[in-house]
N, C-alpha and C positions, 0 to 999 in steps of 0.2 A: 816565774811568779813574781821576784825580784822586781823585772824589768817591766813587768805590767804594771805594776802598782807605781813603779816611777814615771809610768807614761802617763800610767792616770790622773796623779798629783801634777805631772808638768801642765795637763792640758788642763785642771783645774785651776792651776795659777794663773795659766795663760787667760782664761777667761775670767778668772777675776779681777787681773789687769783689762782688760778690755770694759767690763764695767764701770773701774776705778777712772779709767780714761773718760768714757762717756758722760761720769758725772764729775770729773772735773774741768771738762771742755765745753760740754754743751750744756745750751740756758734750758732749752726745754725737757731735758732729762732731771735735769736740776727739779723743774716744774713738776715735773709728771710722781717723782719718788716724793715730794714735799704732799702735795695731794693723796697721794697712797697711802702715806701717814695719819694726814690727817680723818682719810676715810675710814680706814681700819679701827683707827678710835672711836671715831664715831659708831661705826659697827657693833664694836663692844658696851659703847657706853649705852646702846638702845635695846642690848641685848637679844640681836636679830638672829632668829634660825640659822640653823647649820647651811638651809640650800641658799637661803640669801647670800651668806657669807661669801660660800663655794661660786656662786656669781659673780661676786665683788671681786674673788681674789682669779678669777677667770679674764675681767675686766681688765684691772690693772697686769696682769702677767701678760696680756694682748696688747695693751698701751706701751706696755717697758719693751718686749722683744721687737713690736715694731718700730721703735726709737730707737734700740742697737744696730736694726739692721737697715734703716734711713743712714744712720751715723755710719757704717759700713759701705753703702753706696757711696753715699758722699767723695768718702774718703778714697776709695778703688776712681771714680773716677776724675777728680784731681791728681791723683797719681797716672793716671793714664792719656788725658785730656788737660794739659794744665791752661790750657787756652779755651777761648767761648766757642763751644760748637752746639749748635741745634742736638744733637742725639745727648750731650751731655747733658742738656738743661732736662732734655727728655726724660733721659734717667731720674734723675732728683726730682724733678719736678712728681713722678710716679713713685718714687720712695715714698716722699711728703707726702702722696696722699694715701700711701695706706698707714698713714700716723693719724691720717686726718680721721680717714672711716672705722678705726680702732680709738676714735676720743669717743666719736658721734656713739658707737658702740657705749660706750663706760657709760657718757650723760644719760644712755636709757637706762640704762642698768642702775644706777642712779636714782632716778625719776621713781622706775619703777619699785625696786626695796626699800625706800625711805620715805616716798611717800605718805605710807600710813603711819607709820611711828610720829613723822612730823604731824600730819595733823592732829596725834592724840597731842603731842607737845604741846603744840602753837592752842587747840582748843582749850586743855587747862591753863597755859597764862597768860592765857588773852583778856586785859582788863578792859572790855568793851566797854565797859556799863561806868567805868571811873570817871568823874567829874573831872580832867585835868585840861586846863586851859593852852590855849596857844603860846602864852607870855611863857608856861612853863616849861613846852618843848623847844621854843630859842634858846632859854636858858640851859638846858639839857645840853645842845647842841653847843653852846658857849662853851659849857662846861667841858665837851670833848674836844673844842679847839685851845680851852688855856691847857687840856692834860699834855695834849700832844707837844706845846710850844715850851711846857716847864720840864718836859724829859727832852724836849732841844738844844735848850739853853743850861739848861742844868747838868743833866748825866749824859749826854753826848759829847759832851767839848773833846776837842782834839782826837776824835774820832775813837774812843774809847767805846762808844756804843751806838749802834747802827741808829740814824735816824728816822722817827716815822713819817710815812706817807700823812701828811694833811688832808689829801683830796679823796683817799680813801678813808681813812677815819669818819668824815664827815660822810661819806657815802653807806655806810654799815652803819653808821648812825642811826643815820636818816630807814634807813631797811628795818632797822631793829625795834625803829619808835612805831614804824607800821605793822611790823608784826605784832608786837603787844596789843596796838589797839584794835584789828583786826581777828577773825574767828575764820573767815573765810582762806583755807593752806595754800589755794592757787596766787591769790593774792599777795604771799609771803615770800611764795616761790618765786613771783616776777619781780617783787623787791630787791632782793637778794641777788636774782637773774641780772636788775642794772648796775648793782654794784660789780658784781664778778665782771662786767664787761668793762665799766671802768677800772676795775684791779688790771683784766688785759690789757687796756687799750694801753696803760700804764708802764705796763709791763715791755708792751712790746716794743713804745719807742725809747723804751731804754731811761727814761726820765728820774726812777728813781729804781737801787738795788732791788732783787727781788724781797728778803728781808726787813727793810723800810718796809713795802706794801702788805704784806704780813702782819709786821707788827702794827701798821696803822688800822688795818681792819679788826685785829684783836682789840683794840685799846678802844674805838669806835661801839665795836658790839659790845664790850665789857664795861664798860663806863656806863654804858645806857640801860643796860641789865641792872649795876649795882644802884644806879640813881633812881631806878623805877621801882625796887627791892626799897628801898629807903622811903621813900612814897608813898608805898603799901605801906611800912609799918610806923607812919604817925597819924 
C-alpha cells in the first residue's frame, strides 16, 4: 500500500513537472493558461450557469492537454529526428493542428456562452444617444497615448516594470470607444475581433513581451471606460 501511494505521488510529481516545463518553455502554453484566466473571471464576474461554465472549463482542458501533447511530439521527435525530414515536419505539423482545431473549438464555445451576457452589457452602456464630438475621442485616444508613454518613461526605467504595448493600447482603445457608442453586440464583437488580431499579429512576431501586450490593452480599455465614466458624470 506503501509502494503504491509512492508511485502515485512520483507520477504526480512527474506530471507536474511536465506542466511546470511547458509553461516555462513554451510561448503558447504561456498564451493559452493567461486566457484561461482571464476567462474564468469573466465567467464568474457574469455569473454564468453551471452548464456554461462546465463548457468553458471543457474548452480550456481541451486547449491545455492539446498543447502538452503538441509539446510532447515535438520534443519525442527532435530526440529522434534531430535533422529536417519530411515525416518529422509531418508529425508536428499534425500535432499543431489539433492545437489549432481545439482553439477553433474554445472561440465557439466562447461565441456562444458570452454572447448574451455581452449583449445585455454592451446594451446597458452603450451611450448612443450622447452628444460627444470627434475633437473629444482624439482627445480620449491622446489621453491613452500620454498614459502609456508616462508609465514608460516614469515607472519602467531600468526595466523594473514591463512596458506597455502602444499599438495595442490604441487598438482597445479605439474598440472600446466603439463599443460605448454602439447597441448593436456583433459590432462590438468585430471591434474587439481587430484588436485580438493585432494583439496576435503582435505577439507572434515576437515584437513586444507577452505582458507588455497585456498590459497595453488593459490600460487602452480602462482609461477609455474611466474617461467616458467622467463624461457621464459632469
Amino acid at each position: 500500500m506503501t509502494d503504491g501511494f509512492r508511485k502515485w505521488r512520483r507520477s504526480f510529481r512527474y506530471a507536474y513537472e511536465g506542466i511546470k516545463y511547458a509553461l516555462d518553455t513554451q510561448r503558447n502554453m504561456k498564451f493559452h493558461f493567461c486566457v484561461a484566466f482571464f476567462v474564468l473571471l469573466a465567467a464568474l464576474f457574469m455569473r454564468l450557469p453551471k452548464t456554461d461554465i462546465l463548457f468553458i472549463l471543457l474548452a480550456v482542458t481541451l486547449m491545455i492537454v492539446t498543447e502538452l501533447i503538441n509539446t510532447a511530439v515535438e520534443k519525442t521527435v527532435d530526440l529522434a529526428m534531430p535533422d529536417r525530414h519530411p515525416l518529422a515536419k509531418i508529425a508536428k505539423d499534425v500535432a499543431a493542428a489539433s492545437v489549432l482545431v481545439s482553439a477553433g473549438f474554445a472561440v465557439i464555445v466562447g461565441m456562444v456562452v458570452f454572447y448574451e451576457p455581452l449583449d445585455r452589457l454592451i446594451r446597458h452602456a452603450s451611450v448612443e444617444d450622447t452628444p460627444i464630438s470627434a475633437g473629444t475621442i482624439w482627445v480620449l485616444i491622446s489621453l491613452v497615448i500620454l498614459t502609456v508613454i508616462v508609465i514608460e518613461t516614469r515607472f519602467a526605467d531600468k526595466g523594473k516594470l514591463v512596458r506597455p504595448s502602444l499599438l495595442t493600447a490604441i487598438a482597445f482603445a479605439v474598440s472600446t470607444v466603439i463599443t460605448i457608442f454602439v447597441s448593436l453586440t456583433i459590432v462590438a464583437l468585430l471591434a474587439y475581433t481587430l484588436s485580438a488580431l493585432i494583439f496576435l499579429m503582435l505577439y507572434d512576431k515576437k515584437t513586444r513581451p507577452f505582458p507588455a501586450l497585456i498590459l497595453g490593452a488593459l490600460i487602452g480599455t480602462v482609461v477609455t471606460i474611466l474617461a467616458f465614466s467622467c463624461l457621464n458624470m459632469l
